[in-house]
ZAMARGU-4260 file (C-alpha; in steps of 0.2 Angstrom, whole numbers, plus 5000, padded with zeros to 4 digits):
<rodrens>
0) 3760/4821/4918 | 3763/4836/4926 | 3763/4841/4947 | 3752/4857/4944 | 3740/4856/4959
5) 3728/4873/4957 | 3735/4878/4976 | 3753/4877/4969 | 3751/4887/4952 | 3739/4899/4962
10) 3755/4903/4976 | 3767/4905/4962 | 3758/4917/4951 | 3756/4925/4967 | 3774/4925/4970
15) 3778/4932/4952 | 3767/4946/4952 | 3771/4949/4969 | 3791/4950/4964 | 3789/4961/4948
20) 3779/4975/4957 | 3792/4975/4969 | 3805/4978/4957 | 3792/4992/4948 | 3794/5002/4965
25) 3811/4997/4966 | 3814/5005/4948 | 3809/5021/4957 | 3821/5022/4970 | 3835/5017/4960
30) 3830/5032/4945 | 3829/5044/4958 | 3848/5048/4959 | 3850/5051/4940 | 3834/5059/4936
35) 3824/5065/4953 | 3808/5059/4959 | 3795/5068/4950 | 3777/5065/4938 | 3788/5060/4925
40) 3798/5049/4935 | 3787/5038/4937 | 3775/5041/4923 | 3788/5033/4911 | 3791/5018/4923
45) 3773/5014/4925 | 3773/5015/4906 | 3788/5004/4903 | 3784/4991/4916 | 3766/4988/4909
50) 3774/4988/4890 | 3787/4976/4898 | 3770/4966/4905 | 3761/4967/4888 | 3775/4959/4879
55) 3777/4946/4892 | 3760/4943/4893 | 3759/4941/4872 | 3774/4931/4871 | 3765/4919/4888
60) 3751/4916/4876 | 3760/4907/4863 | 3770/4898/4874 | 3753/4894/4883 | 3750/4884/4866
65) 3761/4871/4869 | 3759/4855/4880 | 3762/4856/4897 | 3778/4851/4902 | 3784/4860/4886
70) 3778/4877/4893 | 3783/4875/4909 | 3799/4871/4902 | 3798/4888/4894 | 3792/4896/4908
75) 3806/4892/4918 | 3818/4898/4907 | 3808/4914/4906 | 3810/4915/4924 | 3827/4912/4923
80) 3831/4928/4912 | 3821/4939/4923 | 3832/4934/4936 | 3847/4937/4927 | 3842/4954/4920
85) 3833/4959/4938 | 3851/4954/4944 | 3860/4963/4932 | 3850/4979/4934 | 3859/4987/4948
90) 3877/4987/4937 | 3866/4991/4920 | 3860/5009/4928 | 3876/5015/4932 | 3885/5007/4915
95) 3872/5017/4906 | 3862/5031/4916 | 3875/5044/4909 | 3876/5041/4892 | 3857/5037/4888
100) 3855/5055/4896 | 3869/5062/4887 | 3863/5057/4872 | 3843/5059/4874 | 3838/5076/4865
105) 3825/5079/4880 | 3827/5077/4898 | 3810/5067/4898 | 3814/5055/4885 | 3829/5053/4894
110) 3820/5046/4908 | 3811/5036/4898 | 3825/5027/4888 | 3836/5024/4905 | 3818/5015/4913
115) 3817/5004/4897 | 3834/5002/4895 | 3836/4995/4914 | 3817/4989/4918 | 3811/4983/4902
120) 3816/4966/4901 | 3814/4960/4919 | 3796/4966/4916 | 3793/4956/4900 | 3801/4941/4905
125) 3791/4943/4923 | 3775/4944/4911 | 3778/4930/4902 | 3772/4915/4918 | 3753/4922/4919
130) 3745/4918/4905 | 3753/4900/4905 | 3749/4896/4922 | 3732/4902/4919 | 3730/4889/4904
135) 3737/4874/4913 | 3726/4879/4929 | 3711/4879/4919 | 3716/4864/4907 | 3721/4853/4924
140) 3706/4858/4935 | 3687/4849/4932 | 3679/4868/4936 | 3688/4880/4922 | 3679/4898/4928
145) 3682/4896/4945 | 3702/4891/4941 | 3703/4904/4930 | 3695/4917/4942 | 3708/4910/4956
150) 3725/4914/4944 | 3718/4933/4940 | 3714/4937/4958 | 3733/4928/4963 | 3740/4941/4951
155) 3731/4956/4959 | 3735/4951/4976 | 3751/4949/4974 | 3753/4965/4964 | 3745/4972/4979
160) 3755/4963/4992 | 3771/4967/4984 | 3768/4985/4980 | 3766/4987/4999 | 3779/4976/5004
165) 3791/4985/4993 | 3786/5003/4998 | 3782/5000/5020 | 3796/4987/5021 | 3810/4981/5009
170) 3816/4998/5002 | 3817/5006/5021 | 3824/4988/5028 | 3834/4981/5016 | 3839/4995/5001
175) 3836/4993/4982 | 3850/4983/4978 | 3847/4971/4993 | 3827/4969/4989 | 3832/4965/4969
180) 3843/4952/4975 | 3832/4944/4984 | 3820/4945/4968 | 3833/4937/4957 | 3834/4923/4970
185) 3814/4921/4972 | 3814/4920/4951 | 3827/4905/4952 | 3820/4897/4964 | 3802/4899/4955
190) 3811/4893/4938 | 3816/4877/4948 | 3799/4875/4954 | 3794/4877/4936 | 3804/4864/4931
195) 3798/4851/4945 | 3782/4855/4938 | 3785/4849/4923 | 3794/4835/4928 | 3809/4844/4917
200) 3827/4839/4925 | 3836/4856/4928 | 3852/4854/4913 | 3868/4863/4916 | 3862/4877/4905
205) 3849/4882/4917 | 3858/4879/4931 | 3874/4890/4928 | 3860/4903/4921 | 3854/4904/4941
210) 3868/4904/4949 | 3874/4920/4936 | 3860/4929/4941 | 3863/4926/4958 | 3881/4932/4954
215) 3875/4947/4948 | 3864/4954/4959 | 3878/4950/4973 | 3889/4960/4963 | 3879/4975/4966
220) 3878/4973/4983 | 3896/4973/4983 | 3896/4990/4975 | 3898/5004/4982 | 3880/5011/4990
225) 3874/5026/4979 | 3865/5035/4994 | 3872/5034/5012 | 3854/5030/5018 | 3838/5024/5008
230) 3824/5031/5017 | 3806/5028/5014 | 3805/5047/5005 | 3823/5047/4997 | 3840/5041/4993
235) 3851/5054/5005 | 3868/5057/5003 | 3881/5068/5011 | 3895/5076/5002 | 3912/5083/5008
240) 3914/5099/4998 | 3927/5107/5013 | 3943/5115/5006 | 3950/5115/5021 | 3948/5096/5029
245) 3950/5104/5047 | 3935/5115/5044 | 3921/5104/5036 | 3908/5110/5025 | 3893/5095/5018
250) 3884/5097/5005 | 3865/5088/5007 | 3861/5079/4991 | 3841/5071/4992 | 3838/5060/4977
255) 3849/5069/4964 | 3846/5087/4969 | 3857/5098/4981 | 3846/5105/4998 | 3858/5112/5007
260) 3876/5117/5013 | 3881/5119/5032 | 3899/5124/5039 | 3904/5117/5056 | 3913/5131/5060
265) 3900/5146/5052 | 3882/5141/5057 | 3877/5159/5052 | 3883/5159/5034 | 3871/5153/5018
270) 3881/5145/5006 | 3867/5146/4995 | 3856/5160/4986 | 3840/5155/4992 | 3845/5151/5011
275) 3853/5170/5010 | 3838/5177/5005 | 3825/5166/5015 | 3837/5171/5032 | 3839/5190/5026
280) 3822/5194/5020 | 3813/5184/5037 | 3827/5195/5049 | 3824/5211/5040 | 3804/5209/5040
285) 3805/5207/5060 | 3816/5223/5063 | 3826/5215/5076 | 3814/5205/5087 | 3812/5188/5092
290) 3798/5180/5081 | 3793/5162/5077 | 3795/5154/5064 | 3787/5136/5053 | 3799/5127/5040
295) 3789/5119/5027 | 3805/5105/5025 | 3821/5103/5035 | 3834/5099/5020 | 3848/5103/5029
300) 3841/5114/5042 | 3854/5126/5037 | 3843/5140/5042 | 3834/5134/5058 | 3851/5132/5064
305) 3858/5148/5059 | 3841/5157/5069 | 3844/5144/5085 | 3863/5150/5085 | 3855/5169/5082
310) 3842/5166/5098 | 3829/5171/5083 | 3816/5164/5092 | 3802/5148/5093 | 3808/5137/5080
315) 3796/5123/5073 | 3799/5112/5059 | 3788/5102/5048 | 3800/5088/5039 | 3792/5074/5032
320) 3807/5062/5032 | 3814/5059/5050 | 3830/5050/5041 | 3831/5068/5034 | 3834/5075/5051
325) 3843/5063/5056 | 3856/5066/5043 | 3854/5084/5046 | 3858/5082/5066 | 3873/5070/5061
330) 3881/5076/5046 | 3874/5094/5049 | 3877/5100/5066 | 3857/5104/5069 | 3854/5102/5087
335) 3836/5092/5085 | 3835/5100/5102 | 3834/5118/5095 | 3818/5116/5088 | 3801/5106/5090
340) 3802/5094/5070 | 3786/5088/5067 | 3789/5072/5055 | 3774/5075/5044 | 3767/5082/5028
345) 3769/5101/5032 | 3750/5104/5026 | 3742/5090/5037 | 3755/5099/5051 | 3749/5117/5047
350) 3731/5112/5048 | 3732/5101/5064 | 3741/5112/5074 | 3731/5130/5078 | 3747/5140/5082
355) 3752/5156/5074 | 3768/5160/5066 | 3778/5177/5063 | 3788/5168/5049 | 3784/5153/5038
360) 3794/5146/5026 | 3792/5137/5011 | 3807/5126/5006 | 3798/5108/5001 | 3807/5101/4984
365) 3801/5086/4976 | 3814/5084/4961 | 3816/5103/4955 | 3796/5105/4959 | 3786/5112/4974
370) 3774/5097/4977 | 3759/5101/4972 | 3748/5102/4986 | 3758/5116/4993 | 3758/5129/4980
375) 3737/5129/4979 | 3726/5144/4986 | 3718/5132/4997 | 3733/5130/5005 | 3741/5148/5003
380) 3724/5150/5012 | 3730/5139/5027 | 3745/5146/5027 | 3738/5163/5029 | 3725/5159/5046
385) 3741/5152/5053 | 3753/5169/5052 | 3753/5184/5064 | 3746/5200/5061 | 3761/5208/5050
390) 3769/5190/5048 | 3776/5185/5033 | 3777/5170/5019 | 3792/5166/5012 | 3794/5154/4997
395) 3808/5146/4988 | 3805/5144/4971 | 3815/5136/4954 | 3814/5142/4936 | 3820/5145/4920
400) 3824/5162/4915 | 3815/5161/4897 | 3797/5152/4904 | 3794/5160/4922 | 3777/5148/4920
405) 3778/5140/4938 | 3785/5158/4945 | 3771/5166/4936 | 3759/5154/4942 | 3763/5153/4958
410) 3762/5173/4961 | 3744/5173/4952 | 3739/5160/4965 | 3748/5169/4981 | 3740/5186/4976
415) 3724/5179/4976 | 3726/5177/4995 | 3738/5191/5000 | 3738/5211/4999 | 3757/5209/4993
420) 3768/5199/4985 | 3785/5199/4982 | 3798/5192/4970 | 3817/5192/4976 | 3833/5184/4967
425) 3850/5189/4963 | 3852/5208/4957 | 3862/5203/4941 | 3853/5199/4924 | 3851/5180/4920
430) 3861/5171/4908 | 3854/5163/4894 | 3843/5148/4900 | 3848/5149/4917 | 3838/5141/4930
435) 3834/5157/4941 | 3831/5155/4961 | 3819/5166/4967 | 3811/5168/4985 | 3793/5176/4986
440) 3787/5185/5001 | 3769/5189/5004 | 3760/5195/5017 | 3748/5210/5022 | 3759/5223/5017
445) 3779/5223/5006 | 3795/5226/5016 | 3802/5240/5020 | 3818/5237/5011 | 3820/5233/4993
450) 3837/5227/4993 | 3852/5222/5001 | 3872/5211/5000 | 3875/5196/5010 | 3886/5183/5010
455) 3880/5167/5000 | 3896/5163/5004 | 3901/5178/4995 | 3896/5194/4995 | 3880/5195/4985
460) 3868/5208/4980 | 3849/5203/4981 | 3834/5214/4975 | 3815/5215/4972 | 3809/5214/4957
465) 3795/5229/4953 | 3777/5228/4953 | 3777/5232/4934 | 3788/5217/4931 | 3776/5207/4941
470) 3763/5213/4930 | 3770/5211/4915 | 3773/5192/4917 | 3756/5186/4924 | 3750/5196/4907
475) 3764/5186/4896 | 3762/5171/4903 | 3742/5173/4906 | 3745/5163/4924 | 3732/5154/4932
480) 3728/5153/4949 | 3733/5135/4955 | 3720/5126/4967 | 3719/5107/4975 | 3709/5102/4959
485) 3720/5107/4946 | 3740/5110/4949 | 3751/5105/4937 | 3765/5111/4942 | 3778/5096/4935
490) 3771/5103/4915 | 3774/5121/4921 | 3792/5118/4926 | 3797/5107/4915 | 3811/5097/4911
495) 3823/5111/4900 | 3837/5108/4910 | 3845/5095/4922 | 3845/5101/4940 | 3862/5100/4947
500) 3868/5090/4962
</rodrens>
């Protein structure tokens, strides 16, 4: 005899499901410092998760086979492994994230082998309970299809139910080595109940088993944090990069990629090519007067604060993380005072709010990628109703020297809203597979000046590239114009090199 009431066996597959959807999201969070937050990111954890499920669910069926108490027995210890290698998952990623990505012949395949190598067992094992409590639900009720139907819809609530808890509540709350402890202790206690089910006493075995899993996971919590602060949108970290300990300079690292450098003591200085150019070209294009100005992303806010400090003018900013700004006010020196920040996607921002703008900027990374509903002509279209007569749209943009394919694009798709477009970057010839910054201008007419030396921090010569140039690579690269239905931005980047930071 078994205690297997339907209600019980409902709740804990319930629970289960609940639990490894959790740590699916989770997987994201904790990837994101290695490898970024992009289409691939998550394609390959999706794809090793639900691999990890199949297996599990395979290996369930023949365990299903047995009586009862036997595959509860199983079960239990199933659950048991997926608590020790949920546990373990926070020390495995940082044992192995930099030789599986020094070894894989592709950035993509990298990501995938680190999702398997961290995420593919606790996924199998967290497969394995369905289809065996789905066979001793229908074996121990009198009404099979209505059992049956009960343990499939548990599963889908609670992969609903976690999926939301883990994305609205536990990642922001509690952090991602915090959520996966409490996994690992939800899969013991679940292996124990497991047990009780099938009247099995819990041996020494499974017992010491639990408690190492609890052991684990409380070993990464007693790591040191990766980011400084787990927001809903990134992990955020800031980095002392000052020479000179009484003059501090940080350096903003989102996910794994660098967004900005600020001096305490030099709020007018870019530290980096594409916040020289940004602040130069904007400047120049305004010929000395006050003008407003709309930041597609707040980063660092390195430039907002440069233009508060220069009086430039009306300042708003559209960032979609207000940890983000927070950080930046902190860490940063940005007065949040200095500028009206609008916490919200900058497109649903653009299009809500009716005001016109002398300047806006374009500086919204997801990985090394623009997000893709900000580089279409629906919204270069958006962008254009809100400028001034004579305004100006600049863009930062990322991409290797020997493809140009998101550059390219990009162009093909701003031309086919404004009378000129411009490319800008650094006046020297690229090296071999560099990954090239480059900031676009458009607007109704080009600038009036077609180069010019800042500091970025030193002296740096920038220039436009010609309109031949221009020509020559929407030819080359036969670029398409990118619109809401079809932006594939992710392919046209690609993965050739690892960003830094």
């Amino acid at each position: 005899m078994i205690r297997a009431p339907l209600s019980l066996l409902v709740i804990l597959q319930a629970g289960v499901s609940a639990a490894s959807l959790v740590v699916e999201i989770v997987a994201g969070r904790m990837l994101a410092p290695y490898v970024g937050m992009s289409l691939y990111t998550w394609t390959a954890i999706i794809a090793v998760v639900l691999a990890g499920f199949s297996a599990g669910h395979w290996w369930g069926g023949r365990i299903a086979e047995h009586p009862a108490p036997g595959a509860l027995r199983r079960t239990g210890w199933a659950l048991i492994a997926a608590a020790l290698t949920t546990g373990a998952a926070v020390a495995l990623l940082r044992l192995v994230a930099d030789p599986v990505l020094a070894l894989s012949g592709h950035p993509v395949a990298g990501i995938t082998a680190l999702a398997a190598a961290v995420f593919f067992l606790p996924s199998l094992f967290a497969g394995i309970p369905a289809p065996v409590l789905a066979q001793i639900a229908v074996s121990e009720s009198d009404r099979s299809g209505p059992a049956l139907g009960a343990m499939f819809a548990a599963g889908a609530i609670g992969a609903i139910a976690g999926t939301l808890l883990a994305g609205f509540v536990f990642i922001a709350w509690l952090g991602s080595t915090l959520t996966l402890a409490v996994v690992t202790v939800f899969y013991v206690g679940s292996a124990a109940l497991c047990f009780w089910m099938g009247r099995v006493r819990p041996g020494a075995g499974s017992t010491l088993a639990g408690a190492a899993a609890v052991a684990l996971a409380a070993t990464g919590l007693a790591r040191a944090a990766v980011c400084d602060t787990e927001s809903q949108y990134y992990c955020i970290r800031t980095v002392d990069i000052a020479a000179d300990a009484a003059r501090p300079v940080n350096l903003m690292v989102l996910d794994h990629l660098a967004h900005g450098i600020s001096a305490r003591d030099a709020p007018l200085v870019m530290f980096t090519e594409y916040t020289a150019m940004l602040d130069r070209i904007a400047r120049g294009r305004m010929e000395g007067r006050e003008f407003s100005s709309f930041f597609i992303g707040g980063g660092s806010y390195s430039v907002p604060r440069a233009w508060a400090a220069r009086a430039a003018g009306p300042i708003t900013v559209a960032e979609i993380d207000p940890a983000v700004t927070r950080t930046a006010a902190r860490d940063f020196w940005f007065d949040p005072e200095s500028a009206r920040i609008l916490h919200a996607d900058a497109r649903r921002a653009l299009r809500e709010d009716p005001a016109r703008y002398d300047v806006i900027v374009g500086d919204a990374f997801t990985d090394i990628a623009v997000p893709a509903h900000l580089v279409t002509r629906e919204f270069f279209e958006l962008v254009r109703e809100r400028m001034t007569p004579g305004g100006v749209y600049l863009m930062n943009v990322v991409d290797f020297e020997h493809r140009l394919d998101a550059l390219a694009a990009i162009v093909a798709t701003l031309r086919a809203v404004f009378p000129s477009v411009e490319i800008w970057t650094e006046a020297t010839p690229p090296a071999p597979g560099e990954r090239r910054v480059f900031v676009l201008a458009a607007g109704a007419a080009p600038s009036a000046f077609s180069a010019f030396t800042v500091p970025a921090p030193a002296p740096t010569r920038f220039a436009v590239l010609s309109d031949a140039f221009l020509d020559n690579l929407l030819r080359e690269t036969g670029a398409g114009v990118l619109t809401d239905d079809y932006s594939p931005i992710d392919r046209l980047v690609g993965h050739d090199a690892s960003p830094e930071g």
